[in-house]
C-alpha positions in Angstrom: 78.3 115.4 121.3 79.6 111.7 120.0 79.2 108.7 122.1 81.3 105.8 120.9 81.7 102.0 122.4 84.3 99.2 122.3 84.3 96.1 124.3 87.0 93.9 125.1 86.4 90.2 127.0 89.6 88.8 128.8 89.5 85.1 130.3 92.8 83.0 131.9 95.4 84.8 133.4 98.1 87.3 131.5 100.3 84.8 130.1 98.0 82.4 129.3 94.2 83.5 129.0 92.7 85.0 125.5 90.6 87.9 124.4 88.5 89.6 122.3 88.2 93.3 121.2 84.8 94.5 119.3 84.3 98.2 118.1 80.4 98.8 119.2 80.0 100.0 115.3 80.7 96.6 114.5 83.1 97.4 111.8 86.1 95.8 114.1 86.7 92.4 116.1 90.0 90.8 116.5 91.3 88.4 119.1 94.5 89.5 121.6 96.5 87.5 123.7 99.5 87.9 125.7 101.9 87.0 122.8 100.1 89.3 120.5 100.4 92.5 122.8 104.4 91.3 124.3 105.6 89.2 121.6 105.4 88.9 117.8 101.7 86.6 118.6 98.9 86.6 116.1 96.0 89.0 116.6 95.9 92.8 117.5 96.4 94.6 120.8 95.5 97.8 122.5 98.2 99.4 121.4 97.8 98.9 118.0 94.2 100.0 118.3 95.6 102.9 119.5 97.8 103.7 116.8 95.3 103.4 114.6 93.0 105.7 116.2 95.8 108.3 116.3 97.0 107.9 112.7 92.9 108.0 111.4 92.1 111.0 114.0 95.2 113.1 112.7 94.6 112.4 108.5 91.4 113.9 109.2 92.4 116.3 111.3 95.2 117.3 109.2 92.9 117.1 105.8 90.3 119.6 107.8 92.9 122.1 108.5 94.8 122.3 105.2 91.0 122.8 103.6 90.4 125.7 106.8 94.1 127.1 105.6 92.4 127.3 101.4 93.9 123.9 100.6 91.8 120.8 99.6 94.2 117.6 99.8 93.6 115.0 97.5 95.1 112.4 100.2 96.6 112.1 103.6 97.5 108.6 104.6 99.2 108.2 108.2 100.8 105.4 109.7 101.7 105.5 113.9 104.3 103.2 115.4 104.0 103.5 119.0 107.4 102.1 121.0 105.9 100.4 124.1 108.1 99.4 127.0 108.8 99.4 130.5 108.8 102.2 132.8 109.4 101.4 136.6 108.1 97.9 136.0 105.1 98.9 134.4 104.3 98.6 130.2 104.1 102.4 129.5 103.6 104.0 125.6 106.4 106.3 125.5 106.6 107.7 121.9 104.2 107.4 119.1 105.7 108.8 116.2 103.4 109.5 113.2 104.6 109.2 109.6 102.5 111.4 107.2 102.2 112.0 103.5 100.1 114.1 101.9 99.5 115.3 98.4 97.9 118.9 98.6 98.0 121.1 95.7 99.2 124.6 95.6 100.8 124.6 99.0 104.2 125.8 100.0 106.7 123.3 102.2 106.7 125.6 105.5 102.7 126.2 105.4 102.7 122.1 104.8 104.9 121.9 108.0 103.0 124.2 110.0 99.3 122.7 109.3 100.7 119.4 109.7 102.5 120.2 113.2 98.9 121.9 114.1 97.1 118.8 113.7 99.8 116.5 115.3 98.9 118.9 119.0 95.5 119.7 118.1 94.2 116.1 116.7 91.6 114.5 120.0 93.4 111.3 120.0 96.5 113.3 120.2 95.1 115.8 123.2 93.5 113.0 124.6 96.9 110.9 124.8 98.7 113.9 126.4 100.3 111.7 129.0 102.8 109.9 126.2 106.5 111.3 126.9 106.7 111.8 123.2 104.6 112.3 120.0 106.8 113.4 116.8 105.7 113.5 113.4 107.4 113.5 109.7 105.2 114.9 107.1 106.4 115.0 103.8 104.6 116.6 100.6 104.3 114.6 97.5 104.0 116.8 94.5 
């Protein structure tokens, strides 16, 4: 079993205060602030940590199962653009959709498709954000 840490400090109020976000690996820290997460502000947000979670947690989940399937990719690279809005007056994440590419020798379009829809369901970022309305994926093959 995996233990992992992140830390975020928050002082003001929403619309004026300031934060920072620290991975406990150290390999991450980044300010947020309210015009970061709800406007086009500079520094990062939870909800693009998020995103990145779920577009590293699927490329390795999706490189693990074409290798279980017999086929070794020689890349996957993922990029997640989560559409964040309001739902009954609360900010809700209610799509991610994930953007795939992968270059896997030997394999055949539908077995692409069906590995690569296996990881989008069975990814642990993707089991453990469940709750989102919506998670889609386009996976293409580069040859």
């Amino acid at each position: 079993m995996s233990t992992r840490t992140a830390e975020a400090v928050w002082k003001g109020n929403l619309k004026e205060g300031e934060g920072v976000m620290r991975l406990g690996s150290g390999a991450f820290e980044g300010q947020y602030s309210y015009s970061s997460r709800f406007e086009e502000g500079v520094g990062t947000n939870p909800e693009e940590l998020i995103g990145a979670a779920h577009a590293g947690c699927f490329s390795m989940a999706f490189s693990d199962d074409l290798d279980q399937a017999g086929f070794t990719p020689n890349r996957v690279q993922t990029k997640a653009t989560l559409t964040f809005e309001k739902v009954e007056g609360k900010s809700t994440i209610r799509r991610i959709h994930l953007d795939a590419e992968a270059e896997v020798p030997g394999i055949d379009e539908a077995t692409f498709q069906r590995v690569a829809e296996g990881a989008k369901v069975g990814c642990p970022v993707s089991r453990a954000l469940a709750a989102v309305p919506e998670i889609t994926l386009n996976a293409r093959l580069v040859k």
